[in-house]
PyMOL commands that place a pseudoatom at each C-alpha (Angstrom):
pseudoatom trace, name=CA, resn=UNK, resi=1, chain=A, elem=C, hetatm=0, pos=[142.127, 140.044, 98.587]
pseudoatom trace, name=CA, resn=UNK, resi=2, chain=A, elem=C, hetatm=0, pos=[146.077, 140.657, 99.802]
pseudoatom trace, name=CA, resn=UNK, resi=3, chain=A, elem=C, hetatm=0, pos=[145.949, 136.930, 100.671]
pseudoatom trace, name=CA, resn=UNK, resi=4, chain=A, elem=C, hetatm=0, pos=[145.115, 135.982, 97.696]
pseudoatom trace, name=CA, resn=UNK, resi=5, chain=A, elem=C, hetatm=0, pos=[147.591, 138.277, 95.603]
pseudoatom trace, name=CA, resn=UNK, resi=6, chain=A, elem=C, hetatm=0, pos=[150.334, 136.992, 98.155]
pseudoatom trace, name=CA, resn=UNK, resi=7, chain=A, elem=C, hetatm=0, pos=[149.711, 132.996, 97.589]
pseudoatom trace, name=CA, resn=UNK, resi=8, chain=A, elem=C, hetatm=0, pos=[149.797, 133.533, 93.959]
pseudoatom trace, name=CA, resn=UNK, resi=9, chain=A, elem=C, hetatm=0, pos=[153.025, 135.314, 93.724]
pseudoatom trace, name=CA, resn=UNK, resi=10, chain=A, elem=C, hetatm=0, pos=[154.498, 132.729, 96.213]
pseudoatom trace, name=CA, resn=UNK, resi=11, chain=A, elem=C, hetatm=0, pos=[153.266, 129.373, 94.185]
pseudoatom trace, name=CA, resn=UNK, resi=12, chain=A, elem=C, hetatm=0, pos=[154.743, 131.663, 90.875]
pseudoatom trace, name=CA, resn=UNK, resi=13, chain=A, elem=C, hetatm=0, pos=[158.105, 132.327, 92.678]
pseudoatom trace, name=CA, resn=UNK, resi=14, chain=A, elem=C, hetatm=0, pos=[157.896, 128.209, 94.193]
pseudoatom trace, name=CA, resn=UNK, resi=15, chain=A, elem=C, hetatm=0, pos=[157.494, 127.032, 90.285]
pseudoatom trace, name=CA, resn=UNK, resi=16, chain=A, elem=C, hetatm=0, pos=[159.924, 129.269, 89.270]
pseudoatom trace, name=CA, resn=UNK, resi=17, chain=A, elem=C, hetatm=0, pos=[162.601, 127.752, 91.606]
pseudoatom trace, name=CA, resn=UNK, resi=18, chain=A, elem=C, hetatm=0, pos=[162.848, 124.763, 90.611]
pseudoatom trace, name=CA, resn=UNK, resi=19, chain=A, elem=C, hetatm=0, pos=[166.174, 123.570, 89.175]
pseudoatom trace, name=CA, resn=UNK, resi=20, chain=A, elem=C, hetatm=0, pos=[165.561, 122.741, 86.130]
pseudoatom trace, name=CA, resn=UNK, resi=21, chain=A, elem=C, hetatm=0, pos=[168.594, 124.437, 83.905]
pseudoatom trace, name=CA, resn=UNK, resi=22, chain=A, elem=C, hetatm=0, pos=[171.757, 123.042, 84.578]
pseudoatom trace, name=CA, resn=UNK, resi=23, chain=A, elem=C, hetatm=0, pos=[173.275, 126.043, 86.199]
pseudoatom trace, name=CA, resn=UNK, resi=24, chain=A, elem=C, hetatm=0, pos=[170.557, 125.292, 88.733]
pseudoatom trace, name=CA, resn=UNK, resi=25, chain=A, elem=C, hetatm=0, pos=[170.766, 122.171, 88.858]
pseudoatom trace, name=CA, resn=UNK, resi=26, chain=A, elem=C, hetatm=0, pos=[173.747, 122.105, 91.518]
pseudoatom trace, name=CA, resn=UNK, resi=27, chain=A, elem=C, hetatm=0, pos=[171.493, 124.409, 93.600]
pseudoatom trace, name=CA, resn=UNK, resi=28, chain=A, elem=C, hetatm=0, pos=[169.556, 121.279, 94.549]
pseudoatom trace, name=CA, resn=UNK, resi=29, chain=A, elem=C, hetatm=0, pos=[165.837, 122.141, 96.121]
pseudoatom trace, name=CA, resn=UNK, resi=30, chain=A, elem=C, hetatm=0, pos=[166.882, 124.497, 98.649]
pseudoatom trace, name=CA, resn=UNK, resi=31, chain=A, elem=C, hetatm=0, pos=[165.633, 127.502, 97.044]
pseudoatom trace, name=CA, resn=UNK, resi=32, chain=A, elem=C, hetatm=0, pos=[162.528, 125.568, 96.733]
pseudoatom trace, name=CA, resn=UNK, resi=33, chain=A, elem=C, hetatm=0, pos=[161.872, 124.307, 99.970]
pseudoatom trace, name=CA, resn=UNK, resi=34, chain=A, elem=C, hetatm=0, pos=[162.424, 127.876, 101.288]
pseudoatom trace, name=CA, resn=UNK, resi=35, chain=A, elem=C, hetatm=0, pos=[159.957, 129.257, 99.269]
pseudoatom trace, name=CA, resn=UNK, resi=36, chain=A, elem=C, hetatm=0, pos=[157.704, 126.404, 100.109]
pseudoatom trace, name=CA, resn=UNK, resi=37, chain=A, elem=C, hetatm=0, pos=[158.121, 126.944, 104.086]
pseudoatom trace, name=CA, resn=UNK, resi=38, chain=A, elem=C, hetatm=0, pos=[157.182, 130.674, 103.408]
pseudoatom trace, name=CA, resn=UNK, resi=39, chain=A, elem=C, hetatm=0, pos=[153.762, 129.654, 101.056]
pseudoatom trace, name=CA, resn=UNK, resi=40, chain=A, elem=C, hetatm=0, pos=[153.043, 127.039, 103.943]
pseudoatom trace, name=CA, resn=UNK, resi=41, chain=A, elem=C, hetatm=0, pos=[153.232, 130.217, 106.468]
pseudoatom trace, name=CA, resn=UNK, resi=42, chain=A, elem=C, hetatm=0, pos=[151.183, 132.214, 104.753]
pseudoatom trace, name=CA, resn=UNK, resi=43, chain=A, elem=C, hetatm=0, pos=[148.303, 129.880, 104.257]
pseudoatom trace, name=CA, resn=UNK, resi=44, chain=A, elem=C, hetatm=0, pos=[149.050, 129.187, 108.219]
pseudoatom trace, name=CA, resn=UNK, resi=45, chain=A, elem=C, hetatm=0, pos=[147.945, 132.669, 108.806]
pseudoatom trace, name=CA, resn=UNK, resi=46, chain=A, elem=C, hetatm=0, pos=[145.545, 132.891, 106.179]
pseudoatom trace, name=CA, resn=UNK, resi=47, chain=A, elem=C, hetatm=0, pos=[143.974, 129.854, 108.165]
pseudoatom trace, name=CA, resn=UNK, resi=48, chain=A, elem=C, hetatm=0, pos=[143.660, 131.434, 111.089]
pseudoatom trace, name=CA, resn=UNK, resi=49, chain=A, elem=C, hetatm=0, pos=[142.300, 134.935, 110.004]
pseudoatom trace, name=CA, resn=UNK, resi=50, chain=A, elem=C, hetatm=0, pos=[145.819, 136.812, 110.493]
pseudoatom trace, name=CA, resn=UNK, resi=51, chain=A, elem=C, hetatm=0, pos=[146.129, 138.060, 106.753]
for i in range(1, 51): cmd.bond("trace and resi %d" % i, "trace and resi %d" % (i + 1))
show_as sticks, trace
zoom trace
């Protein structure tokens, strides 16, 4: 149940990193390919029964 609370919040907080105002936009993807490295974690250890 925790898992599945934590993968939502982290594909909410992934789509809400995007750049897509132009403040942002100078930001490039960084914020979402950390987000992304920390989802792909999680569903690591979710894989293998750690969460």
């Amino acid at each position: 149940m925790l898992g599945t609370i934590l993968i939502v919040l982290l594909v909410l907080a992934l789509f809400g990193a995007l750049p897509r105002w132009s403040h942002s936009r100078d930001w490039g993807y960084a914020p979402t390919g950390g987000l992304g490295l920390v989802l792909l974690i999680v569903v690591i250890l979710l894989v293998l029964g750690r969460i």
